[in-house]
C-alpha positions as a Python dict, from the first residue, in 0.01 Angstrom:
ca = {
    (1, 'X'): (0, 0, 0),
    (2, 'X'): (268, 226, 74),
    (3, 'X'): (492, 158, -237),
    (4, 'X'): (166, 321, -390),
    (5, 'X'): (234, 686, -259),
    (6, 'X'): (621, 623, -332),
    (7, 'X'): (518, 571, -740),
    (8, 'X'): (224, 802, -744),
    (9, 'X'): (175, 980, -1075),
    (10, 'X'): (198, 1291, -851),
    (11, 'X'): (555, 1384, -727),
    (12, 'X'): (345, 1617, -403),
    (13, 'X'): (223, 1247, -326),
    (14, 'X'): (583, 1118, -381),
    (15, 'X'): (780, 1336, -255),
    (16, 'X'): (546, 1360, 122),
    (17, 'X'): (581, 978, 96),
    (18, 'X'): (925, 963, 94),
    (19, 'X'): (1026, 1228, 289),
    (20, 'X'): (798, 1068, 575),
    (21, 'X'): (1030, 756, 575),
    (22, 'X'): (1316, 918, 554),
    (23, 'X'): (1230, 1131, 811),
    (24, 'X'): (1188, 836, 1036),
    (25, 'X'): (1486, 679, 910),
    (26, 'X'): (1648, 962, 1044),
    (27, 'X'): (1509, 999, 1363),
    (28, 'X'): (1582, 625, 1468),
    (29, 'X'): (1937, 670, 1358),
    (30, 'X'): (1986, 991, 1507),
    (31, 'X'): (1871, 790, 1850),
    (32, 'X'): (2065, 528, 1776),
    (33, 'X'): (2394, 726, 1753),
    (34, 'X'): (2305, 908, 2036),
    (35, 'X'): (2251, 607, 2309),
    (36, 'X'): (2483, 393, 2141),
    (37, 'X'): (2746, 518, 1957),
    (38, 'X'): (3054, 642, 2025),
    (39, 'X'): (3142, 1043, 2036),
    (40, 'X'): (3330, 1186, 1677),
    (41, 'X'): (3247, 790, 1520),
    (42, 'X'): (3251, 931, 1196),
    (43, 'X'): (3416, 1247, 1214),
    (44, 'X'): (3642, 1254, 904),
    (45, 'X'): (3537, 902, 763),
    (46, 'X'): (3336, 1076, 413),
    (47, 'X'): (3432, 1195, 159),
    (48, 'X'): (3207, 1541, 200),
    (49, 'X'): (3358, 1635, 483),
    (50, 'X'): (3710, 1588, 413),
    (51, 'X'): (3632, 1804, 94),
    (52, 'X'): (3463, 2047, 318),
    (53, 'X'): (3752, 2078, 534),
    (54, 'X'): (3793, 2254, 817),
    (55, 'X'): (3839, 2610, 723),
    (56, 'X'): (3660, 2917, 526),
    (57, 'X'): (3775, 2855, 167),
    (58, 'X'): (3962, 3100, 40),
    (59, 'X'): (3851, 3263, 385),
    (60, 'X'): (3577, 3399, 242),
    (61, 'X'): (3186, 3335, 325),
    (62, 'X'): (3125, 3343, -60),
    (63, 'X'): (3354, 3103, -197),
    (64, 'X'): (3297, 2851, 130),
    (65, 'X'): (2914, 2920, 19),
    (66, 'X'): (3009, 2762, -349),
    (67, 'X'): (3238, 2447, -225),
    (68, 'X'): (2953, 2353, -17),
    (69, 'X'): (2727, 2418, -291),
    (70, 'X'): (2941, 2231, -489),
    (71, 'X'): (2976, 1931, -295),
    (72, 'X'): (2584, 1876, -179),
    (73, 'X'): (2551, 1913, -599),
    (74, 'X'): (2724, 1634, -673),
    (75, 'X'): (2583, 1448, -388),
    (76, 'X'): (2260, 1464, -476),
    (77, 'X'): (2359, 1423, -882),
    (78, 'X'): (2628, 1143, -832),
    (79, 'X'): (2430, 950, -523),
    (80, 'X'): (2066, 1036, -597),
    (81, 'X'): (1940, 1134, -938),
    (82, 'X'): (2189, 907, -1142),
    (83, 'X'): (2083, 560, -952),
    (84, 'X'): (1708, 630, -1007),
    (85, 'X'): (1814, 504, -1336),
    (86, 'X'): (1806, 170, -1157),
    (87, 'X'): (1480, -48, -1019),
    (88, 'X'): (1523, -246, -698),
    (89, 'X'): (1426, -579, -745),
    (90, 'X'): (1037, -473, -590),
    (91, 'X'): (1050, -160, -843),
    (92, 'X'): (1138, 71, -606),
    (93, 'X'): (1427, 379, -786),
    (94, 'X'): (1722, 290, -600),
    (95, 'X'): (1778, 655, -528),
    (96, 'X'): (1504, 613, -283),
    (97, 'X'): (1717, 355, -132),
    (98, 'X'): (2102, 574, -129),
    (99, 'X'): (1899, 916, -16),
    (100, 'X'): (1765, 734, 293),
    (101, 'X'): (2135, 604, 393),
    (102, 'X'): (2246, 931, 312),
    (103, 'X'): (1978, 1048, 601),
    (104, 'X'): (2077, 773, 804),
    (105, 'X'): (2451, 846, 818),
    (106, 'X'): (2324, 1244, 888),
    (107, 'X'): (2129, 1134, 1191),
    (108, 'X'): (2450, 917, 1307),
    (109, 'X'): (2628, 1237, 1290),
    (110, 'X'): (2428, 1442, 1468),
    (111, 'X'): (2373, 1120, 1750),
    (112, 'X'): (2802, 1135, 1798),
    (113, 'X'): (2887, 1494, 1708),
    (114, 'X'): (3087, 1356, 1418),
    (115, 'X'): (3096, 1701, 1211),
    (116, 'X'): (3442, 1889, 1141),
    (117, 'X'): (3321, 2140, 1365),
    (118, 'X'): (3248, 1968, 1702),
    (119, 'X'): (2868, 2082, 1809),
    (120, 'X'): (3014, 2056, 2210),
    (121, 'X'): (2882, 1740, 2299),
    (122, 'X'): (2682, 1426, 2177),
    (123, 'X'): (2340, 1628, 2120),
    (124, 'X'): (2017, 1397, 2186),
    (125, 'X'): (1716, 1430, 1980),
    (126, 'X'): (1515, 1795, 1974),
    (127, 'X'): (1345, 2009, 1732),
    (128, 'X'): (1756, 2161, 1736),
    (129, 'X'): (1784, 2037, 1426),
    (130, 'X'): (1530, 2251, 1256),
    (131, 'X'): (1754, 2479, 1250),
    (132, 'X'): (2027, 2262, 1074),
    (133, 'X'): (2115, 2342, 716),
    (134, 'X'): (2176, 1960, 685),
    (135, 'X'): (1799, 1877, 738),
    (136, 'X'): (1726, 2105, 438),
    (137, 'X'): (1972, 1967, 241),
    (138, 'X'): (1788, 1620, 283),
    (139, 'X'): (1496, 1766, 193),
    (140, 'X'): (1645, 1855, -156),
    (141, 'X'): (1782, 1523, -168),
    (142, 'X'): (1428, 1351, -126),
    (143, 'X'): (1221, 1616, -356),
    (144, 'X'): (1515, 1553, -643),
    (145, 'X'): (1458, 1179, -560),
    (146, 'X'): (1111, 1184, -626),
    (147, 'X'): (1157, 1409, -943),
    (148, 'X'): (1325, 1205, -1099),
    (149, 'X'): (1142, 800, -1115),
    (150, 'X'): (1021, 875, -1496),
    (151, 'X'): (1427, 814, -1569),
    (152, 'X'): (1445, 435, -1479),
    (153, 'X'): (1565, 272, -1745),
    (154, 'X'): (1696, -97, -1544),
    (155, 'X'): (1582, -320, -1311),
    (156, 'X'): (1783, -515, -1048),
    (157, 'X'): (1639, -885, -1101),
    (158, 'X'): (1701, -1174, -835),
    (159, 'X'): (1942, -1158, -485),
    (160, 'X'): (2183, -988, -404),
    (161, 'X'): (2485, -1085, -424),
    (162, 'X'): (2317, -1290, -747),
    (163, 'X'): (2185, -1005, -903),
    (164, 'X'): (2118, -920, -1240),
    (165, 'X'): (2015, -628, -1464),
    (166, 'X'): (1811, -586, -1700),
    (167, 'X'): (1622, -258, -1961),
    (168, 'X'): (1308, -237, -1835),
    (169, 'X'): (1069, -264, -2163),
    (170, 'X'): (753, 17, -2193),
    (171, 'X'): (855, 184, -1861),
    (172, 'X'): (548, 353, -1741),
    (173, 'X'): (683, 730, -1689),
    (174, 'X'): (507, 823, -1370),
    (175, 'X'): (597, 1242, -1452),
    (176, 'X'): (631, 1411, -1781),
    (177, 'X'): (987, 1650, -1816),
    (178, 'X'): (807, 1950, -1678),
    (179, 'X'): (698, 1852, -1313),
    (180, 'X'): (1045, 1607, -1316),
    (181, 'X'): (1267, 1987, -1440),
    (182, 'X'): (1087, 2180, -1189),
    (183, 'X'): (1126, 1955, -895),
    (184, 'X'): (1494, 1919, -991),
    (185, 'X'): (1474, 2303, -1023),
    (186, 'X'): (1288, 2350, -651),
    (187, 'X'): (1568, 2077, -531),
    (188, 'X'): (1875, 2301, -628),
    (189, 'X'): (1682, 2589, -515),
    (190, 'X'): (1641, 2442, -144),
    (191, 'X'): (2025, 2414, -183),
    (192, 'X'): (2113, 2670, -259),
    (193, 'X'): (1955, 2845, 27),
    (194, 'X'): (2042, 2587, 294),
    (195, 'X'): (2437, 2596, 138),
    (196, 'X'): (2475, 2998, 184),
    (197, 'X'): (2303, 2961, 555),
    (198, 'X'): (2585, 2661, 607),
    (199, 'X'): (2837, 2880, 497),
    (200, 'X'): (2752, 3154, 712),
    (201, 'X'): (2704, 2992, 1066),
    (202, 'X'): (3011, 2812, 1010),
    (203, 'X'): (3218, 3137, 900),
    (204, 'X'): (3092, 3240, 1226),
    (205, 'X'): (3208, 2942, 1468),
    (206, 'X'): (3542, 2976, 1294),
    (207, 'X'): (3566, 3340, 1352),
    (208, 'X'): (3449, 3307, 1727),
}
């Protein structure tokens, strides 16, 4: 029933889907890194980060505003859009499957204070973290996500580690080019916004 709202013909009905589970994907992991988990457990371990760095590029706001801009960009191009390309094996896009770890490993970062910039202490689960630029960027990730079904093209067949692939015939588009463009559009947007606020609360923990 609920693989229904994931595929709607609508992406409003998609995109609310998703983000609901990823939402609660990121909750639980959030907890989880909190009660569980070590402090700093992945501080420095991706790739993002260590591209981020730990200081104002070029020291200015502006060009710290563009790396970061840069780097969610390719995230949610390289890890999101391009494997919606794929089906899972219960015709699910598989970026539905990389944005939700990509919540998940958020959530464990917030649960251990594992960002460059050490938040103080382990910080437990609050409404805190509506005021996080990385919860915004996740919402980009999702809406970009759900833009973007109407480009499968392959489907995973069989168990892993036995998979197979293969082109799936008549794919039903579930979203013409327009609604997919101006979701990707909205995504990049949200970005955009949530990059330059990044930029500038962390030009100001630096400078402090």
């Amino acid at each position: 029933m609920f693989q229904k709202y994931l595929l709607h013909d609508k992406l409003p009905v998609r995109f609310g889907s998703l983000l609901g589970f990823v939402l609660i994907a990121f909750f639980a992991a959030w907890i989880v890194g909190y009660s569980f988990l070590p402090e700093g457990a992945l501080r420095g371990r991706n790739v993002a980060q260590v591209l981020a760095g730990n200081n104002l590029a070029g020291d200015s706001v502006w060009l710290e505003w563009l790396r970061i801009l840069a780097i969610n960009l390719a995230v949610m191009f390289l890890l999101v859009i391009v494997p919606n390309v794929i089906r899972t094996p219960r015709n699910l896009p598989l970026g539905y499957s990389t944005v939700t770890i990509l919540a998940v490993v958020f959530g464990i970062a917030i649960g251990t204070n594992s960002f460059a910039l050490s938040l103080g202490s382990k910080m437990p689960p609050s409404m805190m973290v509506f005021g996080s630029s990385g919860l915004y960027e996740t919402v980009a990730y999702v809406l970009a996500a759900a833009a973007t079904t109407s480009i499968s093209k392959y489907r995973l067949i069989g168990q892993w580690p036995r998979q197979t692939i293969e082109r799936i015939a008549n794919a039903k588009h579930q979203s013409g080019s327009r609604e997919r463009n101006v979701g990707i559009l909205l995504a990049v947007a949200i970005l955009v916004v949530a990059c330059g606020w990044e930029a500038y609360r962390f030009s100001l923990a630096i400078t402090s």
